[in-house]
Structure formats: C-alpha cells, structure tokens
C-alpha positions in Angstrom: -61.7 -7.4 -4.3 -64.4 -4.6 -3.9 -64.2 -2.8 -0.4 -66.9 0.3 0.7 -65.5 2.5 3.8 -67.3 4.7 5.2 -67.2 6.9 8.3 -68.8 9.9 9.7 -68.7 13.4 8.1 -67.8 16.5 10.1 -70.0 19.2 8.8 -70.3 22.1 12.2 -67.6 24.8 12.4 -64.1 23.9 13.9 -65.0 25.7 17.4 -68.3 23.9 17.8 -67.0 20.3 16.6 -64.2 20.7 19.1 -66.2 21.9 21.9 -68.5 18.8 21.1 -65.8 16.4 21.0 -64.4 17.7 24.2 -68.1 17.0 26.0 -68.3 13.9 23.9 -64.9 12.3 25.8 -65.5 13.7 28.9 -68.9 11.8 29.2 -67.5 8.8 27.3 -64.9 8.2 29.9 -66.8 4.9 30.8 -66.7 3.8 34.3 -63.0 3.8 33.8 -62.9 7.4 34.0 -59.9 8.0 32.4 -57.8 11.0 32.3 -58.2 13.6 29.3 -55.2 15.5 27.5 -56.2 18.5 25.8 -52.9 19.3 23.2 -52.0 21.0 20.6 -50.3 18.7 17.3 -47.6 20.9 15.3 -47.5 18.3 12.7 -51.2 18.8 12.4 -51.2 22.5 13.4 -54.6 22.0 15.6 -55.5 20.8 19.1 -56.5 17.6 20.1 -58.4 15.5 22.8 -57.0 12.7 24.0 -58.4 10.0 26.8 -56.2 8.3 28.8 -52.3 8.5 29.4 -51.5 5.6 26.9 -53.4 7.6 24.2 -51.5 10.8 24.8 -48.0 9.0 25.3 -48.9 7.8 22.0 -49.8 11.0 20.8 -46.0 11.9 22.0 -44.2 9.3 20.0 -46.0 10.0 16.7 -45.6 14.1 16.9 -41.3 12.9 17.7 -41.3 10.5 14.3 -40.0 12.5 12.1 -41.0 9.4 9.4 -44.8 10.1 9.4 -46.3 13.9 8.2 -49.7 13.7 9.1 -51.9 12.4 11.9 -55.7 12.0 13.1 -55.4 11.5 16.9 -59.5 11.3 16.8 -60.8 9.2 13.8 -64.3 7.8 14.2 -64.9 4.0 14.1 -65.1 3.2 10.2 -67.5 0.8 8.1 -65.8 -1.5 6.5 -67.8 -3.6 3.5 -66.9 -6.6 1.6 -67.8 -9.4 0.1 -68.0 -11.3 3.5 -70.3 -8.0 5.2 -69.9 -5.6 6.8 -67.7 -4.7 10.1 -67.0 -1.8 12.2 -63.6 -1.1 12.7 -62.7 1.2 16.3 -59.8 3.0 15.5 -57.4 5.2 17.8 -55.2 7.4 15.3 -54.5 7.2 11.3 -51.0 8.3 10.6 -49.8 9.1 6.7 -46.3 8.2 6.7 -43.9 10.6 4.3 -43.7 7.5 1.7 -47.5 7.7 1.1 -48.4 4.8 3.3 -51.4 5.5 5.7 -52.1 3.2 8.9 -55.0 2.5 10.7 -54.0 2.0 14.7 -55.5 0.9 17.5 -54.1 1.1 20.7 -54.4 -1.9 23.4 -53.7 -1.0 27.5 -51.2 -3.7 29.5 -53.7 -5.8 31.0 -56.5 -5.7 28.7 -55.3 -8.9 26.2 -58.3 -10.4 24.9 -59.1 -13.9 24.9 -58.5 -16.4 21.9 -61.6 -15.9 20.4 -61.5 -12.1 20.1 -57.7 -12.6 19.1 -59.0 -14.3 16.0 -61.7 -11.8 15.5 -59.0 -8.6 15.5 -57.0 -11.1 13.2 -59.5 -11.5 10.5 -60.8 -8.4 10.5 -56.7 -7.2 10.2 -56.4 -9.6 7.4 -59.9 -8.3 5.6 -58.3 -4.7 5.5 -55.0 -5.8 4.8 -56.8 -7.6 1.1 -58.5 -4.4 0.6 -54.7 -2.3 1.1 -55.2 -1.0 4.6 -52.7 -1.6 6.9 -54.5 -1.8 10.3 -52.0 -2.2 13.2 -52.6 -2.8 17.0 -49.6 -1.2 19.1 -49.7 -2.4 22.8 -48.8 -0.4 25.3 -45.0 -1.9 25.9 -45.0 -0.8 22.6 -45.9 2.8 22.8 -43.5 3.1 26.0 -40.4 1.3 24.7 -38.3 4.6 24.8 -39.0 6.2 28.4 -36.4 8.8 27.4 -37.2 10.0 24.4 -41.1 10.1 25.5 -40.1 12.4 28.6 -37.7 14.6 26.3 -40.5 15.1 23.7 -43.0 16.5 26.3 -41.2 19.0 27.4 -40.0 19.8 23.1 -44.0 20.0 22.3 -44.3 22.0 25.1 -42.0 24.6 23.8 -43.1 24.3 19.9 -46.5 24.8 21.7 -45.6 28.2 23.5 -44.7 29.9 20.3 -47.7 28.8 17.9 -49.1 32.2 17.4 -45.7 33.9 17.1 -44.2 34.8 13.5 -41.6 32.2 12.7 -40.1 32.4 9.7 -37.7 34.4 10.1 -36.2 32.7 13.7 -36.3 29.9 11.3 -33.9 31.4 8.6 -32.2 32.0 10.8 -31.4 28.9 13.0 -30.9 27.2 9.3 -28.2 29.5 8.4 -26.3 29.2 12.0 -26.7 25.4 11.4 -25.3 25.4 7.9 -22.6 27.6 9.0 -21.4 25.3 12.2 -22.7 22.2 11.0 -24.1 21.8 14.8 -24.6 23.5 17.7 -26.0 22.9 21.7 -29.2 24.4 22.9 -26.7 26.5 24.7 -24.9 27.9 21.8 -28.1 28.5 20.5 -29.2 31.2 23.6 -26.1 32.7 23.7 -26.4 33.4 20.0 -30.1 34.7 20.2 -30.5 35.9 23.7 -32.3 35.2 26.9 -35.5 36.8 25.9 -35.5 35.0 22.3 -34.3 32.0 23.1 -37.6 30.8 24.0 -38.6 31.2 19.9 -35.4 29.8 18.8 -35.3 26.9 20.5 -38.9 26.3 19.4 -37.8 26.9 15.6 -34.8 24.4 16.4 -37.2 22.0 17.5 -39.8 21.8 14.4 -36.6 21.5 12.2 -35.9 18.5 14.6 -39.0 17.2 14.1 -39.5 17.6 10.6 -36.2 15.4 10.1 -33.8 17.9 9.2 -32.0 17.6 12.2 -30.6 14.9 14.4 -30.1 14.4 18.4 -29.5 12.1 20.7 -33.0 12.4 22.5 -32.8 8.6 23.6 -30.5 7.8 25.9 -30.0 11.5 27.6 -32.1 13.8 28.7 -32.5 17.1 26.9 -30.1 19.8 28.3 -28.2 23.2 27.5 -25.1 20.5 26.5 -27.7 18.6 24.3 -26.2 18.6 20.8 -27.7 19.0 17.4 -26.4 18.2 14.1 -27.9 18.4 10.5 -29.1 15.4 9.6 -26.4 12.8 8.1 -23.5 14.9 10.1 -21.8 13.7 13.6 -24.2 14.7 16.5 
C-alpha cells in the first residue's frame, strides 16, 4: 500500500520558532485555558512547551523510560494519504524507541471519552496507519498516571539534570562510572560524602542521566527518592 505524510516544515531560527510556539500555546489555550509547562528535555537536550498538566506528566514518564532515546513533545498534526484519501492526524508526542520503533501518541484527558462514532473514527484512522507501519497509540490519562511515585520522584531528578545543563560534565561522569564499577552501588548519600557538599549538586545530576540512560537501576517506584535511595548498575542487586 502507498501512503504520503506530510507535515509542516520548520524553517525560522531556533529562538524565533520557540518564542513563536510559546505565543502560539499561550493563545491556543482554548477556553479551557489550560496551564503551560515550559521544560527542558535531557533526552532531547532542548526546551519544550507543554499545555496542560496531563501533557507535562507525560512529558515526565517518557524523559524516566530509559527504553525510548528520542522524543518530540510538539509535533504538528500530520497529512496522512492513501488510497482511501486523505486524513489529518492530531498528534501529542512521537517517541523513537532504542529498538528503532517510532510511535505516534495522542494523549486523551479522564473525562473527555468520545462517543461511539468517533471511537470508530480514531479506530480506522489507527488501523490506516498501522497498514502503512505507523504505530499510532492513544494513552489515557489513567494511563500516563499509573505510577504516582515514580512521576513525583522524576520531577524532582529532571529538575536536578536541569540545574547542571550548561556545566562541563564529563568528567563528574567518569567519575561516578568508576565509583560505580568499583562498589557495584552506592546511596545518593555515599555519593555526597564522596564528592562534597558543594559538588554534589553535579554528581548527583551525572548519576541521574546514567539512570536515565539505562545504565543504572533504582527503586524509584514504590519509595520516594532519598539520601538512603540506592543505586545499582544495571543487572546487579539494587
């Protein structure tokens, strides 16, 4: 089967697309007018807008799967084409998955299920894309806040990883990776009393990327992050 996508092309300079798409969401709000997020991705090294709480929790869980690499928090809606016509296609995030895989999501709000008819219609158009090889997948919002815990203990982990984007890294990072290869594991705790109360900020910000990149392991899901909170390289005892 032949399929045409298409979607809109970002030509203006980083600054001025950004400052456009912040306007943009501010005045598309809707009557709604929902909350906005302004954040900064490390798995996509840029900043983001995002409207609405369910969007940014979202946002939350994708930066703390260590299973997908890449992400678009802010794709346009796309043209899909084929041999039944064309359809638009509203889309909330694409996420490329470490396997290859790339998924098309849309996110739906507790509250706003739609009737049968545009059930089928999301249905169809799912099965359209999937004939073509895109996965498109709608994630309700039950879905998105299955894991209260590890939601809450990611903030505050981006919020560190955050802090320490314009610092020099590399070196904090050779570092943590040879203290973790030596001990096997360590607590956040360890950690500062190996680095220091005035570089512990940067370490525990190198700690975390490794954590999110899948190298490490915690238990993030049922406890809440702490000095005792324990990390292990991945495939050892946590």
């Amino acid at each position: 089967m032949m399929a045409h996508i298409t979607q809109t092309k970002q030509g203006a300079r980083l600054g001025t697309r950004f400052r456009g798409k912040l306007a943009a969401a501010y005045g598309g709000r809707g009557h709604a007018l929902c909350g906005l997020w302004y954040v900064y991705s490390p798995k996509t090294g840029r900043d983001w807008v995002l409207q609405g709480d369910l969007a940014f929790d979202h946002f939350v869980g994708v930066e703390s799967d260590s299973s997908i690499v890449d992400a678009d928090y802010g794709p346009e809606p796309a043209t899909f084409s084929d041999a039944e016509g064309p359809i638009t296609v509203p889309r909330t995030a694409i996420v490329s998955f470490a396997g290859g895989e790339v998924e098309w999501r849309i996110l739906r709000a507790a509250g706003s299920e739609p009737g049968p008819e545009q059930d089928r219609a999301f249905k169809l158009c799912q099965a359209r894309l999937a004939a073509a090889g895109i996965r498109y997948r709608l994630i309700t919002e039950p879905e998105v806040r299955a894991a209260p815990m590890l939601l809450a203990n990611w903030r505050r982990i981006l919020v560190w990883i955050a802090a320490a984007r314009e610092s020099p890294m590399q070196a904090i990072s050779d570092r943590v990776d040879a203290l973790l290869r030596k001990q096997g594991a360590l607590t956040l705790r360890e950690l500062e009393t190996y680095a220091g109360e005035a570089n512990f900020p940067l370490y525990a910000a190198a700690l975390f990327k490794m954590l999110q990149s899948g190298l490490l392991q915690a238990d993030l899901t049922s406890s809440a992050l702490q000095p005792a909170t324990r990390f292990a390289i991945r495939g050892q005892s946590a």
